[in-house]
Structure formats: structure tokens, C-alpha cells
Backbone bond lengths (Angstrom), bond angles and torsions (degrees), N, CA, C in turn:
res aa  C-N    CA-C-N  psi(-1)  N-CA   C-N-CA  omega(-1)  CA-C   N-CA-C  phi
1 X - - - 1.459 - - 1.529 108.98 -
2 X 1.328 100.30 146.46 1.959 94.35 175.47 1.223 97.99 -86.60
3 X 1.746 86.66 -178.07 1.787 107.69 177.01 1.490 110.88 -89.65
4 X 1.392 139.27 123.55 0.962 152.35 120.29 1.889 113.08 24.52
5 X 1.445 120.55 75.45 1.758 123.07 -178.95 0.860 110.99 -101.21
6 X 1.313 112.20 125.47 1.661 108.22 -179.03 1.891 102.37 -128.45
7 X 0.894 123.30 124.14 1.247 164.50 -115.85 1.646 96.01 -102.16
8 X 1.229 135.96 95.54 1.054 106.42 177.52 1.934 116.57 -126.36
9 X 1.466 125.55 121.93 0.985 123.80 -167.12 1.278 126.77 -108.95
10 X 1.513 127.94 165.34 1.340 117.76 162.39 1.400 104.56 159.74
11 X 1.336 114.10 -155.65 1.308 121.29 -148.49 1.702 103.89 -93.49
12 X 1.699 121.17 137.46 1.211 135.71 168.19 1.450 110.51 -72.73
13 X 0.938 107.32 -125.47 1.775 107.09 -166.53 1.302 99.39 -72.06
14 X 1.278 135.39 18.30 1.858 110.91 159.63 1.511 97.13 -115.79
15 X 1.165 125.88 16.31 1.680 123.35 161.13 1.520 100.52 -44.86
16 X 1.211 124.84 153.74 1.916 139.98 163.22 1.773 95.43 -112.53
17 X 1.485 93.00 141.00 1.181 108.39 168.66 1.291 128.40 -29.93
18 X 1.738 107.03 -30.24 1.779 94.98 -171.41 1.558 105.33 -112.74
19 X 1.621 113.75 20.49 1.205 126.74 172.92 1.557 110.43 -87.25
20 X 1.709 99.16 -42.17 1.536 99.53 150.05 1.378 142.01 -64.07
21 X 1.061 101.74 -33.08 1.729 107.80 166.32 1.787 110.38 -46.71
22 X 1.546 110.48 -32.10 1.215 85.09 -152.05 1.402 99.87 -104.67
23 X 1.331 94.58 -18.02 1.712 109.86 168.81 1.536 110.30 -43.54
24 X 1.533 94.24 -49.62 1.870 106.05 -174.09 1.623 113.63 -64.35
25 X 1.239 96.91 -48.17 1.734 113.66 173.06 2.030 105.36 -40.03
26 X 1.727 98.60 -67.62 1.608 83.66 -168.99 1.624 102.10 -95.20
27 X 1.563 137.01 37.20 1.114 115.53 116.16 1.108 136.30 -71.13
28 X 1.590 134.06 -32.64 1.101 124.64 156.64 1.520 139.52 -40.33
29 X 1.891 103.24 -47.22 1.376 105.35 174.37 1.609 110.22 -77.87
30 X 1.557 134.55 12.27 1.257 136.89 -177.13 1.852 107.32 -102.67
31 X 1.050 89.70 -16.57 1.554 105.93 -154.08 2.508 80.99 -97.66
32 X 0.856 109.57 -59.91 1.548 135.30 170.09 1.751 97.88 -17.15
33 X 1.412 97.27 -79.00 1.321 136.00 169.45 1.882 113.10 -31.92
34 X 1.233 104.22 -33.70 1.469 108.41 -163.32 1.429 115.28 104.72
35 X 1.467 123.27 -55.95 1.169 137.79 -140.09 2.038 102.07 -55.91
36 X 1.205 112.21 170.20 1.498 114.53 144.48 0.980 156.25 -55.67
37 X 1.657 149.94 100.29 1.099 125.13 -172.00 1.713 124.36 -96.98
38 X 1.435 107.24 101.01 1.439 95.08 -175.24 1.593 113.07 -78.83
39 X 1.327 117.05 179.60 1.762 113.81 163.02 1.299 97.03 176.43
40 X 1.261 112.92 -169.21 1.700 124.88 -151.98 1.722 91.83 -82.11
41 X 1.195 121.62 -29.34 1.796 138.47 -176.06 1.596 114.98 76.53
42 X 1.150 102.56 15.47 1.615 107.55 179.16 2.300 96.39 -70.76
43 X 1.550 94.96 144.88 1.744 99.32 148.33 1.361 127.52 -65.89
44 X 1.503 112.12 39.10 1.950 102.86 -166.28 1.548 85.83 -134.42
45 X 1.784 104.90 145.20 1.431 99.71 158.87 1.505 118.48 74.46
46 X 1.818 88.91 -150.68 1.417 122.49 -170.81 1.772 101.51 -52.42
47 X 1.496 113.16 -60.58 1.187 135.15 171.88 1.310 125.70 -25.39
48 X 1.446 91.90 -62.82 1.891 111.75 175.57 1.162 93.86 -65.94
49 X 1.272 129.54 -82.81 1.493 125.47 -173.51 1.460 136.11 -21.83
50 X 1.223 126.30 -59.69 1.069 139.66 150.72 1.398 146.17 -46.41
51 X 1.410 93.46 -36.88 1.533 111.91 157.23 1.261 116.82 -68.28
52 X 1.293 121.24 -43.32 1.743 140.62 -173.38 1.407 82.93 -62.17
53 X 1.704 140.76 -61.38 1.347 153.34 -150.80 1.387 99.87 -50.70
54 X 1.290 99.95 -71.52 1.608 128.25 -174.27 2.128 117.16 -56.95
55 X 1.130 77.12 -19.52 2.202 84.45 -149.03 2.391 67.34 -91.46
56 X 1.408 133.56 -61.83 1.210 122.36 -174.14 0.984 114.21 -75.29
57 X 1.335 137.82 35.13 1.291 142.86 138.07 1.632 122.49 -127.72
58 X 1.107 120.08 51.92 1.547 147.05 172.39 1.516 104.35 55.48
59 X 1.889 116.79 23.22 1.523 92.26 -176.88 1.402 103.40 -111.10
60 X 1.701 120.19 160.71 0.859 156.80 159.92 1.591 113.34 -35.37
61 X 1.520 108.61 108.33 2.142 106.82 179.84 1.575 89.31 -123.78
62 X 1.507 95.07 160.00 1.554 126.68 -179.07 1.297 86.04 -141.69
63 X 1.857 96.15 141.87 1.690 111.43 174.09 1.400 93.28 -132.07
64 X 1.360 101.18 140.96 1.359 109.20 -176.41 1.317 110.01 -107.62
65 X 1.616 159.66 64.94 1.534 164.89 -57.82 1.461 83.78 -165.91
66 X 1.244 108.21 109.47 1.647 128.16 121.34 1.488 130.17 18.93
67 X 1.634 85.15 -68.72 1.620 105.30 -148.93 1.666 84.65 -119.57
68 X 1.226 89.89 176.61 1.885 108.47 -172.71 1.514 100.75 -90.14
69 X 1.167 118.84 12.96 1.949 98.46 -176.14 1.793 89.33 -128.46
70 X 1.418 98.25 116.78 1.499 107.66 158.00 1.420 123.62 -59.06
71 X 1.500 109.51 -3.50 1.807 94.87 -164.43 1.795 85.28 -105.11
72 X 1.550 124.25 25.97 1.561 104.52 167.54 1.400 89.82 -112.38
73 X 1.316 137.08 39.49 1.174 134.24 146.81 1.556 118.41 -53.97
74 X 1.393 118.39 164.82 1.634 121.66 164.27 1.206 108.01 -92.25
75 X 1.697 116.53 145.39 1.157 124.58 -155.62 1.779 113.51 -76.19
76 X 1.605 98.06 -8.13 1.143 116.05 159.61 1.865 125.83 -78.38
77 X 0.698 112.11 2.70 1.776 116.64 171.06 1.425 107.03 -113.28
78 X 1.512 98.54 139.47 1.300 122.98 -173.33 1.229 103.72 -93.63
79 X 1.073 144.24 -67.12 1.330 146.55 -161.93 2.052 102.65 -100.11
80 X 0.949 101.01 109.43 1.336 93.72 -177.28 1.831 98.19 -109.64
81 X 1.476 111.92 146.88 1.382 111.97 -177.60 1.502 109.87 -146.62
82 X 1.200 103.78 117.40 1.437 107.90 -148.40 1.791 77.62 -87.49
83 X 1.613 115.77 164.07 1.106 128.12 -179.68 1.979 127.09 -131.56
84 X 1.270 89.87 -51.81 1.597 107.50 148.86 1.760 94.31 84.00
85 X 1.501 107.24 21.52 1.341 118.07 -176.20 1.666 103.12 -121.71
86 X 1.467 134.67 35.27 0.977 100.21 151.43 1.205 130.52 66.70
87 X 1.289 128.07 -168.58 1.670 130.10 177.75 1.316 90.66 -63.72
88 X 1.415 165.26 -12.01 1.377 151.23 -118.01 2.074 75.06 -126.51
89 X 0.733 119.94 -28.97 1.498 123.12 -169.51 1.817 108.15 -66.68
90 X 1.381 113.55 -11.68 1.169 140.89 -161.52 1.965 93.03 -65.07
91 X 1.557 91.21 -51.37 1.565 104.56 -163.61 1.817 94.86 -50.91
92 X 1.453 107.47 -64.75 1.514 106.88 -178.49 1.384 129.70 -60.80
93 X 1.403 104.72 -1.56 1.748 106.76 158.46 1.631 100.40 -85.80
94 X 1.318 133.90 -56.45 1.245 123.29 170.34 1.457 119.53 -40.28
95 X 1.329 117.32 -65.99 1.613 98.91 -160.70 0.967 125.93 -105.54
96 X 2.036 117.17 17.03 1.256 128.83 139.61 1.365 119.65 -61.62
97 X 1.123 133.91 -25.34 1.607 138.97 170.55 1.318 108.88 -75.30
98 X 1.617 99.88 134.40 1.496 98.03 170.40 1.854 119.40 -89.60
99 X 1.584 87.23 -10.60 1.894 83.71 -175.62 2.485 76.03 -137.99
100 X 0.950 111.40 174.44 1.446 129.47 172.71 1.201 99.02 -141.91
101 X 1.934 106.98 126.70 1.363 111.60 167.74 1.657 100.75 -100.19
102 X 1.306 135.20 150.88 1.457 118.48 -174.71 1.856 90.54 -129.70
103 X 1.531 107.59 111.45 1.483 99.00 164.32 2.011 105.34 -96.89
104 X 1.547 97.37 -174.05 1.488 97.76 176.95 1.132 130.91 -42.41
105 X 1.561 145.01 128.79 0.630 143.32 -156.74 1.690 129.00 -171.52
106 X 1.366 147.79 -154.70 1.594 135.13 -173.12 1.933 100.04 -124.76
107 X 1.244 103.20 -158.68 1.262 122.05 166.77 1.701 109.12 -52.09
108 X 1.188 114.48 -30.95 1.865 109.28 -179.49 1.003 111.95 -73.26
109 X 1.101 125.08 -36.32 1.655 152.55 168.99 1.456 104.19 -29.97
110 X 1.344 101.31 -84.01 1.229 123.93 -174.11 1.458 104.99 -49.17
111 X 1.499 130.74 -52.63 1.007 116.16 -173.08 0.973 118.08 -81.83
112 X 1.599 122.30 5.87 1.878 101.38 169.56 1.729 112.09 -102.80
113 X 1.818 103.17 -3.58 1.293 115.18 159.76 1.787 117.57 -48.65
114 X 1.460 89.78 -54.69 1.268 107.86 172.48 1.898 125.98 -73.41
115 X 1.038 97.14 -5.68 1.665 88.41 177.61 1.769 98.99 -95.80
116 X 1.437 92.07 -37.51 1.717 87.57 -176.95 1.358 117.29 -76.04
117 X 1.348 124.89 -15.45 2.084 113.19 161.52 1.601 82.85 -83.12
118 X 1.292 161.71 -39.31 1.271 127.37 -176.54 1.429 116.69 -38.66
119 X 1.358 110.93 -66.87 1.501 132.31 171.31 1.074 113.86 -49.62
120 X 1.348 135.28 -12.71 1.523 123.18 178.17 1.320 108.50 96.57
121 X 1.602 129.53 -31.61 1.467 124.95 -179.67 1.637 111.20 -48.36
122 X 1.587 107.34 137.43 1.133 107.63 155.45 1.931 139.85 -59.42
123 X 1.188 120.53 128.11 1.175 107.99 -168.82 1.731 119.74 -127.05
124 X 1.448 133.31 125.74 1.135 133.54 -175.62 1.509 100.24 -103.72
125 X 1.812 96.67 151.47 1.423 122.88 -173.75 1.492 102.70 -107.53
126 X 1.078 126.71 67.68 1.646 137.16 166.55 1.893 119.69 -38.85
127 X 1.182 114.52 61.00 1.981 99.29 175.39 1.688 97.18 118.71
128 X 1.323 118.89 -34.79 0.934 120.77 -146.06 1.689 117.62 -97.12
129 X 1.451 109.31 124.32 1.345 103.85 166.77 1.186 115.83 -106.69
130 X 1.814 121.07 109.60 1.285 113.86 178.58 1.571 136.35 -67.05
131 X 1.550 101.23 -33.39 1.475 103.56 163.05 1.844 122.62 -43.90
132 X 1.315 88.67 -10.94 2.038 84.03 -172.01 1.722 88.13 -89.05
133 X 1.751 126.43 -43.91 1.112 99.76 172.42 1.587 142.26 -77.50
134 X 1.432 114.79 -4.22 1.195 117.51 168.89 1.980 114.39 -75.85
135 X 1.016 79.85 -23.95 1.996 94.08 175.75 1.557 106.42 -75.67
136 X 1.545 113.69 -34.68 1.473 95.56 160.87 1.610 134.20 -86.14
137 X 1.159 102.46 -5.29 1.383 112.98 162.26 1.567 110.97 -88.77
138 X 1.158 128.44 6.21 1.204 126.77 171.76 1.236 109.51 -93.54
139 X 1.698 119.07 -38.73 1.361 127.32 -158.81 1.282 87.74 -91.09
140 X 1.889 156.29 -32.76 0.701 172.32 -76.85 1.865 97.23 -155.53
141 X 1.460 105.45 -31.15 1.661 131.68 -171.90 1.704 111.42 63.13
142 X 1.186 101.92 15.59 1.536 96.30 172.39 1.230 124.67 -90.53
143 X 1.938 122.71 2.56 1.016 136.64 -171.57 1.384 111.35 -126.80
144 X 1.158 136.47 112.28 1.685 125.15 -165.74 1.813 97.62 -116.85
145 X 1.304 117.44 162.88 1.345 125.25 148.04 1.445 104.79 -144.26
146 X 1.945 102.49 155.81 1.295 98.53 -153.19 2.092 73.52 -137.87
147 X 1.103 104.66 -167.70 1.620 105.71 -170.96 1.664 101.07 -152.18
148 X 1.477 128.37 -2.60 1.161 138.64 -172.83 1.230 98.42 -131.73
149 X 1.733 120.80 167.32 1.828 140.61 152.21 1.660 90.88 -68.47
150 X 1.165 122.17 -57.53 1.381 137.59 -142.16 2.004 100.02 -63.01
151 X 1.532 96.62 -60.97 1.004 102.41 160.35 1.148 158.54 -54.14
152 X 1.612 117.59 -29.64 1.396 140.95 157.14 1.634 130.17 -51.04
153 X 2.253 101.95 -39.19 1.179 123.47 -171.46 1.827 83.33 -69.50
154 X 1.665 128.36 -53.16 1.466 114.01 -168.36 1.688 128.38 -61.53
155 X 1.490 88.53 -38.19 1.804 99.71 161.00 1.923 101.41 -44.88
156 X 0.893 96.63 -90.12 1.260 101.92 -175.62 1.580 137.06 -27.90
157 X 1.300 112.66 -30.10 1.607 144.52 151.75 1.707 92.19 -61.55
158 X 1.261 125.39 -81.70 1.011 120.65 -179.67 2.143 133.90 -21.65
159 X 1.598 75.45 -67.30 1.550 99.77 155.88 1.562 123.94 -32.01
160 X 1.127 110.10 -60.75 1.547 124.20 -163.87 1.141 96.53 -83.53
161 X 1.909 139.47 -20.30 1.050 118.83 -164.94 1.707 117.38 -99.88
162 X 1.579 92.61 4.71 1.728 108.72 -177.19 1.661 102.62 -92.65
């Protein structure tokens, strides 16, 4: 039988200090537990944090890397696995986890929120209110909602003409 991974995601360099705190907090109680701690394995953030959480309390981290060089892992991940895929690496943080915790976080976030209800994995929202980040992508104008066909086709005219 495997070990028990639970998935934990979120934001790199726009993490806040007490996003790390808590990141650090339930690596520790993950690490406690036995279980796995996977994550993206970058030194930034959610990542660092958690790993740091997990790795000082005798548990076991997997980084799942971006880029092709295992040695830009955090010095907190044990298993570093370089991927050389980019956001595409997203999928193997999803459906290597058996549960995904998702703290604050960007567009990567979201999409490994979203790969894991594709997959059926269960997924927790740790700190996080996502409506505040889709509202900054609204205010940001990269996020529109429209309530009509009629209306959407002028957004979109609009769009193309900036």
C-alpha cells in the first residue's frame, strides 16, 4: 500500500507572511500524521513553508519542479523531481495527491484546484478567500462577466480594440 500524499498548494512569491505561518503549521501537523508532503518544491512561499513545516518534523516532501534542474529545489524537499513541463507539472501535483489542500495563491493555484475536482480528488480551501482573488483579476480587467450573448460579442469588440 502507499503512503498517504496530501497535496499542498499555493502561492510563491505573493504568499504574506501569515500565509506562511500556516503553510508551516500544517506541514508540521502532515508530517506528525505520517502522511506525505507533496508541493510545487520551489524555495518561495507556500512551498518553502510547508516543506520547512513538514521536513522539521521528521516528514517526508516531494517537489514537483518546473524546470529541468533538481538542485533549484528547497533545501527542504527530499525527493526533488525535476519535470521540464512548466505549468503542465500542475497535473502531477493534482493527481499525485490523494486529498489537495489549496492555500492563497495565483492562476497556478487555481488550476491545480481545478485539475483535482476534475479528477474527483477531494480538495480543501485553507485561509483562503477566492472570490477576493477573482475580484482582483477583475479589477486588474483580465477577468470580465457579462449576463447576455448580445453583450459579451461587445466586450469582446471592445477587447480586441485596446
Amino acid at each position: 500500500m502507499s503512503r498517504f500524499i496530501v497535496g499542498v498548494m499555493g502561492g510563491g512569491e505573493t504568499a504574506t507572511a501569515d500565509h506562511c505561518r500556516l503553510a508551516y503549521r500544517l506541514g508540521q501537523l502532515i508530517a506528525l500524521q505520517g502522511w506525505v508532503l507533496l508541493n510545487g518544491g520551489r524555495p518561495a512561499g507556500i512551498m518553502e513553508a510547508s516543506a520547512r513545516g513538514a521536513k522539521e518534523y521528521g516528514g517526508l516532501t516531494i517537489g514537483i519542479l518546473p524546470g529541468c534542474d533538481s538542485r533549484s529545489a528547497s533545501a527542504y524537499i527530499d525527493i526533488a523531481i525535476a519535470t521540464g513541463m512548466g505549468d503542465g507539472r500542475n497535473y502531477i501535483n493534482a493527481l499525485s495527491s490523494h486529498v489537495v489542500i489549496a492555500l492563497p495563491g495565483q492562476a497556478g493555484t487555481i488550476s491545480e484546484i481545478a485539475l483535482a475536482l476534475k479528477n474527483n480528488k477531494p480538495v480543501i480551501l485553507l485561509g483562503w478567500d477566492t472570490a477576493a482573488l477573482f475580484n482582483a483579476y477583475q479589477r486588474s480587467g483580465q477577468l470580465h462577466t457579462t449576463t447576455t450573448s448580445e453583450e459579451t460579442i461587445q466586450l469582446i469588440k471592445t477587447i480586441s480594440q485596446s
